[in-house]
N, C-alpha and C positions, 0 to 999 in steps of 0.2 A: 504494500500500500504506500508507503514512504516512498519507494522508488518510481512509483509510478505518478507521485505530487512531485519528484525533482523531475520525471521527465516534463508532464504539463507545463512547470515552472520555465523550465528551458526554452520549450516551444513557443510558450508566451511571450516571453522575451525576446526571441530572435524573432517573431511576429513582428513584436511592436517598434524590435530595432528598424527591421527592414521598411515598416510600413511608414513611422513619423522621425527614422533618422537618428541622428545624434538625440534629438530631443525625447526618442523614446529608453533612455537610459535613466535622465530625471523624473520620468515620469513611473519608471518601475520602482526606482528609487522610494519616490513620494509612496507609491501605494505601499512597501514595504514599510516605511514608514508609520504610516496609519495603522499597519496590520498590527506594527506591535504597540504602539500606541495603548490600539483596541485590546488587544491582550492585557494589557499592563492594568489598565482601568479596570477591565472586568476580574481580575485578579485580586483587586483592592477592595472594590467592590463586595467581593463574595469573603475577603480574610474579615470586611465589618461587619458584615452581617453573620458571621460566625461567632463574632466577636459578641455581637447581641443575642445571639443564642447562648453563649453560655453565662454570659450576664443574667439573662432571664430564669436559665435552671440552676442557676449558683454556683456553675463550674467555674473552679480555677486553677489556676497551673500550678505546681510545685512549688516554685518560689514567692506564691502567692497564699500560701495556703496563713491561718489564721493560727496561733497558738493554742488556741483552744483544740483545735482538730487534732494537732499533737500531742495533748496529754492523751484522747481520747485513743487514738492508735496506739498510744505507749498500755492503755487501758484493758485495752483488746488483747494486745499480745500480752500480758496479764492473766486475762482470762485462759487464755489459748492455753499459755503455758502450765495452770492449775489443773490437774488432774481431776481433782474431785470436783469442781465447779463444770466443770465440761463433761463430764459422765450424769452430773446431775443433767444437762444440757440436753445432753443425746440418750435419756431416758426418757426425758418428757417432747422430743420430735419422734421418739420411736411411740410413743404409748398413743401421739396425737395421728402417726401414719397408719396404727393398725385401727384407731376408728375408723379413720378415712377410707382404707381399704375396707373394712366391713360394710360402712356404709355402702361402695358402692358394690360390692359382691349382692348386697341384699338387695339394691337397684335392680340388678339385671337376673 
């Protein structure tokens, strides 16, 4: 596919050389120009409104993140690393998965 946009590219070129001359050099130039232009913008474009998305769902990067969120992580791996806090954990998603499956055994 790429190779078949550098041959177009070529043809148009030597098209627009042969048809307006010297002058069609500046004028592949200019459209070249514009084209990244147009990229460049809509690039921008879409990094802001990305940007507003995750302003909206409260995403933030790394080095953005709030102190509070770090004790909270530090909190967690806490927990993780408690045996008896996580066995209590995974007693009460296992006792809540075999309602779930009963429930739905007796659905169907």
């Amino acid at each position: 596919m790429v190779i078949t946009g550098v041959i177009i590219g070529i043809v148009i070129a030597y098209v627009s050389f042969m048809i307006l001359g010297e002058y069609g050099v500046f004028i592949m130039l200019a459209i070249l120009f514009g084209m990244f232009l147009s990229i460049y913008l809509k690039t921008k474009q879409n990094y802001e409104d990305l940007q507003l998305i995750k302003k909206h769902l409260g995403i933030k990067a790394e080095e953005e993140r709030i102190e509070g969120q770090e004790e909270d992580y530090a909190n967690l791996e806490k927990l993780e690393n408690d045996n008896a806090v996580m066995t209590k954990f995974n007693k009460k998603i296992d006792e809540e998965l075999k309602k779930y499956t009963s429930k739905t055994e007796n659905k169907n």
